[in-house]
N, C-alpha and C positions, 0 to 999 in steps of 0.2 A: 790640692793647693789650698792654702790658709793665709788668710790676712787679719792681724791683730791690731787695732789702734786704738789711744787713749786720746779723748777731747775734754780740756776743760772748760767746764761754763759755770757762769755765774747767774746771770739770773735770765742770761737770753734764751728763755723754753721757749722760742716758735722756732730757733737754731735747732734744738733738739727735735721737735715735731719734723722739721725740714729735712734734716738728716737722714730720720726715722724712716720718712716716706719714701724719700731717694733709695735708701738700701730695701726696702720692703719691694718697690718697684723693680728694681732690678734681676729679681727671679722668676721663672714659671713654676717653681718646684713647692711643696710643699713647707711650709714655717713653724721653727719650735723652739720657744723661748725659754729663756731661765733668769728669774729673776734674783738679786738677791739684793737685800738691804743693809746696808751696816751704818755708821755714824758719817753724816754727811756724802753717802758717797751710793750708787747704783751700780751695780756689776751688770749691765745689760748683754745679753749674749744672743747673740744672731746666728742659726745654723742653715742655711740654706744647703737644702740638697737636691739634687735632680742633674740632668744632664751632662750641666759643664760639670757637675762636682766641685763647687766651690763651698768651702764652709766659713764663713766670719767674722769674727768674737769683735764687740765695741766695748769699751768700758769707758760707761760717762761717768766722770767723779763731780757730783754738782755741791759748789762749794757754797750757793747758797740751801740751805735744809729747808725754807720752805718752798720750793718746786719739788721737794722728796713726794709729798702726796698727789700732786698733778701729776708727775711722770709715773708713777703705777697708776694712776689713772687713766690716763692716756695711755698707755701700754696695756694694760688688761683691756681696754677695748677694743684696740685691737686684735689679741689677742680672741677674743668674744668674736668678732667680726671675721676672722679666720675662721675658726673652730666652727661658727656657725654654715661658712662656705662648703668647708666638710660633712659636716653633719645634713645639709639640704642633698650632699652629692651621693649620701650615703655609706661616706668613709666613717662608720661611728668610731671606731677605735682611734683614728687617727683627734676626731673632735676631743673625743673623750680626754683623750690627755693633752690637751691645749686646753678645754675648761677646766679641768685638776689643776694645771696650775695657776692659771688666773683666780679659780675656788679658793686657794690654797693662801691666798691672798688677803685673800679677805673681801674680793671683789662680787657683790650679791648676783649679781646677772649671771654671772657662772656660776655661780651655787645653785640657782633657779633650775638651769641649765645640765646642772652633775645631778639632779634630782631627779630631771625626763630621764638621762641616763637608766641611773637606776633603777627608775619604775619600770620601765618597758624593756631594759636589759638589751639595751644596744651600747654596744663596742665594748662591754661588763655583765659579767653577771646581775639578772635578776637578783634587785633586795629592796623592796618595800620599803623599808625598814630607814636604810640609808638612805631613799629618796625623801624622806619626812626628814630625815636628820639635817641636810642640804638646804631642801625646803624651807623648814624652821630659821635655817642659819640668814636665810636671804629674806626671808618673811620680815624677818624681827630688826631688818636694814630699813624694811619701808619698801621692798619691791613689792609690786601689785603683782608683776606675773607669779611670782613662789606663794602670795596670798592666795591669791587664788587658784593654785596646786596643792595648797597643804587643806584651804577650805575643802575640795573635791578629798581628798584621803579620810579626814575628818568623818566626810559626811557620809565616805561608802566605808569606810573601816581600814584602808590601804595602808597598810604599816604601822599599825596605831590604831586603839581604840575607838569604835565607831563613837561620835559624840557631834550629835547634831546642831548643840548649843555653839561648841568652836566651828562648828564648819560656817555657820552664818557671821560668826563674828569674824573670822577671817574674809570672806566673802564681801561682809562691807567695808572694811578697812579697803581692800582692792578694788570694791566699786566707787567708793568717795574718791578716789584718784583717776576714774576713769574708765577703770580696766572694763572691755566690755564682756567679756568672759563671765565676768562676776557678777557685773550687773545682771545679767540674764538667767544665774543659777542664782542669784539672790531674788529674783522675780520669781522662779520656779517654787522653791523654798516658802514663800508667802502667797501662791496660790494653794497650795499643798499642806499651808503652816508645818514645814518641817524644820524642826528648832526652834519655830519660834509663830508667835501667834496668826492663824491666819489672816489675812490682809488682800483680797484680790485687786484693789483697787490700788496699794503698793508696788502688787506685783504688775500692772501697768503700768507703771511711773519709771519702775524699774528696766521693763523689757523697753520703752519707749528709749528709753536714753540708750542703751544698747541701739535697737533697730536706727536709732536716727544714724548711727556712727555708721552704719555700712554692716550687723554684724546680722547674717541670714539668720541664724538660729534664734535670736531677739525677732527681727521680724516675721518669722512662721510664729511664732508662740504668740506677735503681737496678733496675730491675723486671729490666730483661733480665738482668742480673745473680745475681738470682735462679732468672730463668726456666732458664738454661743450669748454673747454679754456678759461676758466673767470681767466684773471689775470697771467695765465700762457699759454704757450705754449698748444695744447691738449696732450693729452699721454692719451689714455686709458687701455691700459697694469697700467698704474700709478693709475688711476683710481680704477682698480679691486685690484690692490694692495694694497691701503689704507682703501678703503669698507669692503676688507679681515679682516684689521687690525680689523676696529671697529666692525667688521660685530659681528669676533671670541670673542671680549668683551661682548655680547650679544645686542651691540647699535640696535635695532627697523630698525629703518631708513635703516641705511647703509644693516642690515639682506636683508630687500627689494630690496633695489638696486641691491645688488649684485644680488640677484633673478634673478631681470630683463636683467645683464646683461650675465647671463649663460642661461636665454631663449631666447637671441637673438644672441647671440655671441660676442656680445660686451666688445674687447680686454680681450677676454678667448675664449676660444673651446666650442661652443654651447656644452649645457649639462640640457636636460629638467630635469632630474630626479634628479640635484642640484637646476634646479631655485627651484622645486615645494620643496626640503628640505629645501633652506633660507625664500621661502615664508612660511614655516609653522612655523619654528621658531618665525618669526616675528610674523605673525598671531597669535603667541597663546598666544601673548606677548599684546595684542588688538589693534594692529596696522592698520589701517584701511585700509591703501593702500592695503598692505600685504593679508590684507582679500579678500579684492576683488579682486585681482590676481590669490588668491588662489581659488577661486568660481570661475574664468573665466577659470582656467587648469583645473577643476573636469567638466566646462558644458562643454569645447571643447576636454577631455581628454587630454590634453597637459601634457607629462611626468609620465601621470599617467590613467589611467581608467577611461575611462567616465561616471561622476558618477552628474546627475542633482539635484538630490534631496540632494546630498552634497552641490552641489553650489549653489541649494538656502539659504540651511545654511550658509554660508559662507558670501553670499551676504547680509543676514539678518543683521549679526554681524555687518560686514562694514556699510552697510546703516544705523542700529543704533547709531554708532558711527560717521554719519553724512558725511558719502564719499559719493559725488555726483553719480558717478558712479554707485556705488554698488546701488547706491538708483534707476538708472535707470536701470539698470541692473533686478533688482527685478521684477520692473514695471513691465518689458515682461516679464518675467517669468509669472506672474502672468497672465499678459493679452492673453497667447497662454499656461497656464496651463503646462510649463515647470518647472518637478519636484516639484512642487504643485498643487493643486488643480486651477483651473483656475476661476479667482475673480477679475469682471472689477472694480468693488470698492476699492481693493486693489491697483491694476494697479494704480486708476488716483493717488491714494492719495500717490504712492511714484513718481510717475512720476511728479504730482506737488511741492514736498520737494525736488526732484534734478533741477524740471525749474526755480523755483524760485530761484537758487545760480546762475544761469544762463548755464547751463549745456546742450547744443544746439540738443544733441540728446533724452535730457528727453521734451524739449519745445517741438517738432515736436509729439512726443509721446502723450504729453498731447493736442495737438494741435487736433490731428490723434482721441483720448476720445473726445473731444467737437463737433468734426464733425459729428461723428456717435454714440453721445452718451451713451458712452463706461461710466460706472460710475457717469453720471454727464448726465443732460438735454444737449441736443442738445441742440448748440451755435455755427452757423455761425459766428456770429462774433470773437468770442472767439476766436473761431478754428483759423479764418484767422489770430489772432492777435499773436498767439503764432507760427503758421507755418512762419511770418512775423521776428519774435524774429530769431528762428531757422536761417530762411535762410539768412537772415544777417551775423548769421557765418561761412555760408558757408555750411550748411546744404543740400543735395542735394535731398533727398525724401521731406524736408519742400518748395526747394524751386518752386519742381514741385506739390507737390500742393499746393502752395500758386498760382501757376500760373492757376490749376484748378479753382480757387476761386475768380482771377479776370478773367479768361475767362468767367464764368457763371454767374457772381455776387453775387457770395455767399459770404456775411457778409464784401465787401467791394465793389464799385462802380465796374459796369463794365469796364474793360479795357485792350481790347485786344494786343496793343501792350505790357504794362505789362506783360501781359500773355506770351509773346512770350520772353520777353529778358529773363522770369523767366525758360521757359522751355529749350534755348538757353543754361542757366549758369546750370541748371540740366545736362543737355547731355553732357557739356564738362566734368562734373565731373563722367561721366559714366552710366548718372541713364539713361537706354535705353529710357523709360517712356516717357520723355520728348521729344525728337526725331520723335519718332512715333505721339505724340501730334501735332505736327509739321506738319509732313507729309500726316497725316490722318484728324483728325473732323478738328482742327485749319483752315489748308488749306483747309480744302473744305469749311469749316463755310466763310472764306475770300472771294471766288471765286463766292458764292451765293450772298455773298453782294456786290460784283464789278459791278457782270453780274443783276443788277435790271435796269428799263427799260425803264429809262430818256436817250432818244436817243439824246440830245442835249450834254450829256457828252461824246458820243460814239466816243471818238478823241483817237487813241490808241498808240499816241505819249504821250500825256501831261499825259495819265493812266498809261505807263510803268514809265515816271521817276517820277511819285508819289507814285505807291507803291516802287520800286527800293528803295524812298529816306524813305521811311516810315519800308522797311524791309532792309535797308540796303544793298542789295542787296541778303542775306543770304537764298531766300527761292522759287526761281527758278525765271520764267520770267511771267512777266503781263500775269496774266491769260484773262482779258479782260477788257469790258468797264466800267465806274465807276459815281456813282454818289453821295455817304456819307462817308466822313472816319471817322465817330464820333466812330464808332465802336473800332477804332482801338486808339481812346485815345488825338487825334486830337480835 
């Protein structure tokens, strides 16, 4: 069944608005509009379809021409407020083309709107491309949300050349209005100076106007802010305060943090049995940090019962989700069969997916596999090359054996003073190992090689201040007479 009718008006638009709402109300079904414009007149067309199957055409002829731009105003918003009801329910196709024609229009909110389309290829095909073109279209209206859609494409390269300089200048055009989207990547932006000079004290001013509105991702960023003194003064009572905010919105991140700062005590009252409740939150939310937090309180009982075979679960999640940690974390697990079954194949191949992001305690691990063929053929060299990586940052089991590795010459030239500054920098960091290396084979390996039996070296002046100058003095007094220091790297 079909009903067609013609109303003329003149300048009474809340008659039209009135109208509008009556026949808009009168369906449960689905809405899709067609507008068309000609000299003084509106072809508005109402299709309602569902159930009853009623479909029917209005045509307003408005004889005044200035309500022509209020009534596509007022209709594209509607329009927009539809298509938006679909697009929450999931019907992208159905949104999609209810924002095309409001887009189509000229109307920037659905241009805004045809741009998320296109980027993420809901109810259309995937196109970058045409999501910047949309974007641009509603940007250059004065929307803050397509500013700050086209800022983000700008600034990661998304359909359009990466160019850091417009993504900040879109970015603020969207924050001076408000938007707090913007405001908080334009915070980010000027902690990072990306585009434009850095400024951390900006970028508080920035994340603050955001976080005030309600927006969690401005307040975890305000918080870390706090936490470290970037830009501000520290406060971390402020800190916990604003984590809180975002934490209680359900923000991931900030859930974490806060975690970590009620397992430590940081500006709150230590409190395990809250960290281990915001790290679960976060955690079940797939948060990776979160995860592996929460697998390192189940394998050391921290706030909760020690529970190993939960933190390998726990670990697993994280490390699938690509956390270094959690990926070496596994590793041992795997390799001393903590809460799993014990499986050096397993071991190398997580402990090589955390050395390779450069993760200094997964490199030594993997190091620790190639030496003794844990998962993988025995490889001196290897070994030494990743105990090498490790101790570099400071690693202190990689860098006493890495120092094993050139005292012996395994998989790198012999060289024993190497050896010794390596076991030197092990011991100060505590690893006894070293020390004892030191004390025991090291020094007496030295003292066999002094005391060989070239009596024309037997001068036990010119032998103290050469090794003196060769151990620095570090490692007691001239054992005796001396005849090769090749050994020692000389």
């Amino acid at each position: 069944m079909s009903n067609t009718s013609t109303i003329h008006i003149k300048t009474d638009f809340d008659c039209i608005v009135y109208d509008y709402g009556q026949e808009l109300g009168t369906t449960k079904a689905d809405t899709y509009f067609n507008i068309e414009l000609r000299k003084g007149e509106h072809e508005l067309t109402f299709v309602f379809t569902g159930d009853d199957s009623i479909s029917k055409t209005m045509n307003y002829v408005v004889e005044d021409v200035d309500c022509d731009y209020r009534l596509i105003i007022e209709i594209a918003e509607a329009i927009c407020d539809k298509a938006k009801e679909q697009y929450d329910s999931g019907n992208y196709s159905t949104s999609f083309t209810l924002f095309s024609l409001a887009a189509a229009k000229g109307y920037a909110r659905a241009q805004n709107r045809l741009g998320v389309h296109y980027k993420f290829g809901r109810g259309v095909e995937e196109d970058p491309q045409k999501a910047v073109e949309w974007y641009t279209k509603a940007a250059e209206q004065g929307d803050a949300k397509a500013q700050c859609n086209l800022g983000v494409c700008y600034e990661h390269g998304m359909g359009v050349e990466k160019d850091l300089a417009k993504a900040v200048k879109w970015y603020t055009k969207a924050a001076d209005q408000g938007d707090i989207r913007a405001q908080n990547n334009l915070g980010v932006c000027y902690v990072y100076g990306t585009g434009i000079e850095k400024n951390t004290a900006k970028a508080v001013e920035w994340y603050t106007k955001a976080a005030e509105q309600g927006y969690a991702r401005a307040q975890c960023n305000l918080g870390i802010c706090y936490e470290h003194g970037t830009g501000v003064e520290r406060d971390l009572a402020k800190a916990v305060e604003w984590y809180t905010k975002a934490a209680e919105l359900g923000y991931s991140s900030a859930q974490n943090n806060l975690g970590v700062c009620y397992e430590h005590g940081t500006g709150v009252e230590r409190d395990l049995a809250k960290a281990m409740e915001w790290y679960a939150k976060a955690a079940e939310q797939g948060y990776a940090k979160a995860q592996c937090n929460l697998g390192t309180c189940y394998y050391n009982g921290t706030g909760i019962e020690k529970d190993p075979f939960k933190a390998v679960g726990w670990f697993t999640k994280a490390a699938e989700n690509g956390n270094v940690t959690a990926q070496y974390n596994l590793g041992y697990c795997y390799e001393y069969g903590e809460g799993t079954e014990k499986c050096f194949n397993k071991a190398f191949e997580w402990f090589t997916k955390s050395a390779e992001q450069g993760f200094a305690n997964a490199q030594y691990g993997l190091g620790f596999c190639y030496y003794n063929g844990y998962g993988t053929e025995k490889d001196q060299t290897k070994a030494a090359d990743w105990f090498a990586r490790a101790a570099e940052q400071g690693n202190a089991m990689a860098q006493y054996n890495l120092g094993v590795c050139y005292e012996n010459g395994y998989g790198v030239e012999k060289n024993l003073r190497k050896a010794l500054e390596l076991y030197e920098k092990a011991n100060i960091q505590g690893c006894e190992e070293g020390i004892k290396r030191i004390n025991t084979t090291l020094l007496s390996k030295s003292k066999a090689q002094i005391h060989k039996k070239h009596n024309y070296f037997n001068d036990w002046d010119y032998g103290r201040e050469t090794w003196d100058a060769m151990t620095d003095g570090m490692y007691g007094d001239y054992p005796g007479s001396v005849d090769d220091y090749s050994f020692l790297g000389y």
